[in-house]
C-alpha positions in Angstrom: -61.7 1.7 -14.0 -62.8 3.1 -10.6 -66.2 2.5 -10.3 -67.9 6.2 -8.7 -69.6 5.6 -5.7 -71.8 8.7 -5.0 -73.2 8.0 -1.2 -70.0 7.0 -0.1 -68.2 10.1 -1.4 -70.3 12.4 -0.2 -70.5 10.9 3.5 -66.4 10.7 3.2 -66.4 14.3 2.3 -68.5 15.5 5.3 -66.6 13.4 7.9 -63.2 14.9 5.9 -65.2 18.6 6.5 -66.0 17.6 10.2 -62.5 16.7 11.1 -60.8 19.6 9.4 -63.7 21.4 11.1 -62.9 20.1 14.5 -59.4 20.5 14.2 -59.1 24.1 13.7 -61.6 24.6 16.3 -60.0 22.5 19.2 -56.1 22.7 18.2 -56.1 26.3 15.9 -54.3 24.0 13.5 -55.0 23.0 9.6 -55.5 19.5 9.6 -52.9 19.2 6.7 -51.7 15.0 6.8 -48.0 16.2 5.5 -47.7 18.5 8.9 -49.6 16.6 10.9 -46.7 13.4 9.9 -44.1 15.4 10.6 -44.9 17.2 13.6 -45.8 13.8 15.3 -41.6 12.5 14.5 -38.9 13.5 16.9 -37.3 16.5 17.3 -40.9 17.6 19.5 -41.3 21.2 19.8 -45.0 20.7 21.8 -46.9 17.8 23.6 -49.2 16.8 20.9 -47.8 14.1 19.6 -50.4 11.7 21.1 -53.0 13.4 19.7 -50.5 13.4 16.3 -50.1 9.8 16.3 -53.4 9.4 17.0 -54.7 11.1 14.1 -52.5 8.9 11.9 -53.9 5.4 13.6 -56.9 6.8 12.6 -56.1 6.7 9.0 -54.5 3.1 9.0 -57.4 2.0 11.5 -60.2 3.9 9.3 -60.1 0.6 6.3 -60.2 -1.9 9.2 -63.6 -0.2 10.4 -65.2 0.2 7.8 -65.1 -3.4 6.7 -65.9 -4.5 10.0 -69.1 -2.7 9.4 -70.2 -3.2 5.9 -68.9 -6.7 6.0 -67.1 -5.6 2.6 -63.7 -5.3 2.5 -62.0 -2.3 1.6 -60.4 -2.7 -1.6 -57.4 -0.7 -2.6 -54.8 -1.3 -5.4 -51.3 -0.2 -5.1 -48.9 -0.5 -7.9 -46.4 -3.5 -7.2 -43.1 -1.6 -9.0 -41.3 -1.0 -6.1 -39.3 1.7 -7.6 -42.2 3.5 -9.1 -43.8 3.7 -5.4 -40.6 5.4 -4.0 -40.6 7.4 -6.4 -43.9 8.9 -6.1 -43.5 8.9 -2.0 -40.3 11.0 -2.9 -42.1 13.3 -5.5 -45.0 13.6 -3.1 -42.8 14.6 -0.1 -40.8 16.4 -2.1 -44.0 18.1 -3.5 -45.7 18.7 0.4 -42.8 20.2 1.7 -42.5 22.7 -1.5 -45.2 23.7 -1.8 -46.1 24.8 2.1 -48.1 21.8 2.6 -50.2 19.0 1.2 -53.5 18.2 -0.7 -55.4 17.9 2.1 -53.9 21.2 3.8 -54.5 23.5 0.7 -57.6 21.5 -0.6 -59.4 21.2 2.4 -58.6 23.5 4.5 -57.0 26.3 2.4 -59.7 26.7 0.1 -62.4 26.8 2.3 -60.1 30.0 3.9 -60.2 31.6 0.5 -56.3 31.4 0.5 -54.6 32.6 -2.3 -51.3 30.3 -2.0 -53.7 27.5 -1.9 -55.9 28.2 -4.6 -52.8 27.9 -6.6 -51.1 25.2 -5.0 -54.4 23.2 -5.5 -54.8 24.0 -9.1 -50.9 23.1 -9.3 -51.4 19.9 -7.8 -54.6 19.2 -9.6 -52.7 19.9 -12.7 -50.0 17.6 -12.2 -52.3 14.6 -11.1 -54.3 15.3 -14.6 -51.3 15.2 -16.8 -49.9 12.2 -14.3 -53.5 10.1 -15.0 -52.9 10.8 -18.7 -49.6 9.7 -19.0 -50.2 6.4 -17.3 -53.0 5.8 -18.7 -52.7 6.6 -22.5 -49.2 6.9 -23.3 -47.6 4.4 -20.8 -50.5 2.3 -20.8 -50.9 1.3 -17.0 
């Protein structure tokens, strides 16, 4: 079980705020992770890729920081079926790109714009994570 960790979320949530925040107001842009990806691969349409690639070394670098820190290590598990994880990174793209966009566009971003397409694609997405938790969980049993 994930243990909840109230402090952290809630500091993890404002700096998620702030940079969506921050994003919109110095680029106009949503800071959506799926467009922000794909906009920083080749073919470029704009010069922001540095600013792209560096949001992304952000997220890698973001684990690395914080343990450096806390002096706590950053602890994360990941499934080890190979086949299951590309098939969620498939579902997932497949998902973003269907759907206009990702969690953290339509989540974040979208709902705090009172956007209709998102309230739906959020409640969609939260959905499908629900019955997905479910399914592992109890009639899997992961």
């Amino acid at each position: 079980m994930t243990e909840f960790t109230p402090v952290a979320s809630l500091i993890g949530g404002m700096l998620i705020g702030l940079s969506a925040v921050l994003m919109m107001l110095l680029e106009g842009r949503i800071a959506g992770i799926s467009g922000i990806a794909s906009r920083a691969l080749p073919p470029w349409r704009d010069n922001a890729v540095a600013g792209r690639l560096a949001f992304i070394a952000g997220l890698v670098v973001a684990p690395f920081l914080v343990a450096a820190v806390t002096g706590a290590p950053v602890v994360q598990t990941v499934s080890s079926n190979t086949l299951l994880m590309l098939a969620a990174g498939l579902l997932v793209g497949f998902g973003s790109v269907w759907g206009g966009g990702c969690t953290s566009g339509h989540g974040v971003c979208g709902l705090s714009r009172l956007s209709r397409r998102s309230f739906v694609a959020t409640a969609i997405f939260m959905v499908a994570g629900f019955l997905t938790v479910f399914v592992v969980r109890h009639l899997i049993g992961g």
